[in-house]
C-alpha positions in Angstrom: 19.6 32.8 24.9 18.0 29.4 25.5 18.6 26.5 22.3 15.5 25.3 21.2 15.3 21.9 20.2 12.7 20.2 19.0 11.9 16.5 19.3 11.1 14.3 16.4 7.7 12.9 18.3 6.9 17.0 17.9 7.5 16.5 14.1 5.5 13.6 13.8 2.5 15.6 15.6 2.7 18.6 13.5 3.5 16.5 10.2 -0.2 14.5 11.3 -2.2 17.7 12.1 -1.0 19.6 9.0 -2.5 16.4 7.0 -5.7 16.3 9.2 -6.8 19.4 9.8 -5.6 20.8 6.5 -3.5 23.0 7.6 -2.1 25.9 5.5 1.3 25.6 3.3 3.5 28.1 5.9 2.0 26.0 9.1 5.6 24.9 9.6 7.2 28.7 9.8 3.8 29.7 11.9 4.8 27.1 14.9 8.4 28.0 14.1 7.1 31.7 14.6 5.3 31.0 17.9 8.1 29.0 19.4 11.2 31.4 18.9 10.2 33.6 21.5 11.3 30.8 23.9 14.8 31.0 23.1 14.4 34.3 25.2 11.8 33.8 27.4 12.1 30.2 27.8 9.8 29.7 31.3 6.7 32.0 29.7 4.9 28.8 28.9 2.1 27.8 31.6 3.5 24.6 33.9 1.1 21.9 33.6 -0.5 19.4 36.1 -1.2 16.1 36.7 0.0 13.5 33.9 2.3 16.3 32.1 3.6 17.8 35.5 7.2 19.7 34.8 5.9 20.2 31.4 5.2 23.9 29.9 2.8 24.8 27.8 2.7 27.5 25.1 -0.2 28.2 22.7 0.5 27.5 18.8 -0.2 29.6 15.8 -4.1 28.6 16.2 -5.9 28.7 19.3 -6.5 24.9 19.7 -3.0 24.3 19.0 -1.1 23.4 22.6 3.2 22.9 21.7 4.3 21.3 25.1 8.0 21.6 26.4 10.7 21.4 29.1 12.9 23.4 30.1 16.1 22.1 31.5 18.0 25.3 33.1 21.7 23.9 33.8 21.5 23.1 30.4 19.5 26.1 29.1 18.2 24.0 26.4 14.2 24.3 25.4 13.1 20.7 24.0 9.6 21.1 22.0 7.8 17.5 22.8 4.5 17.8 21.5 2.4 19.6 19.1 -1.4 18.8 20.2 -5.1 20.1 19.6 -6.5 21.5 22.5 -10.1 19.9 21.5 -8.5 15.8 21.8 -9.4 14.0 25.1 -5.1 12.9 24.7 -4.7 16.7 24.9 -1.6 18.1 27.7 -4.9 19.9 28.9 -7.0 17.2 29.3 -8.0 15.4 32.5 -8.3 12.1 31.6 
């Protein structure tokens, strides 16, 4: 089993879109939810392109939500990043 760590900057984002997009009272437990599967499986997140190359992706407990990580394999460690929404232009998905 991989460890699962997850980075204060990934806090931060979840801590702003719980605020923002009133998000419910159990939002943390959902993304805590979607991301233990990657102590198991920790490369079934898509690898990303461009600016966030080497960077997974896995989908959050909403659709728009995008929880971005790296996996570091000697280590066998999961670090959790980011927590964006999908629909921002500063998106892991976006092309700008």
């Amino acid at each position: 089993m991989a460890k699962v760590v997850v980075a204060q900057r990934a806090r931060t984002d979840l801590a702003e879109l719980i605020l923002t997009r009133s998000l419910p009272a159990d939002a943390v437990s959902r993304v805590r939810a979607s991301i233990e599967p990657l102590a198991s499986f920790p490369q079934i997140g898509k690898l990303l392109t461009g600016r966030w190359r080497g960077f997974r992706l896995i989908l959050g407990p909403w659709p728009w939500m995008l929880i971005v990580y790296l996996y570091d394999e000697p280590t066998n460690t999961v670090a959790i990043l980011a927590i964006h929404d999908a629909r921002e232009a500063s998106s892991a998905t976006s092309e700008a």
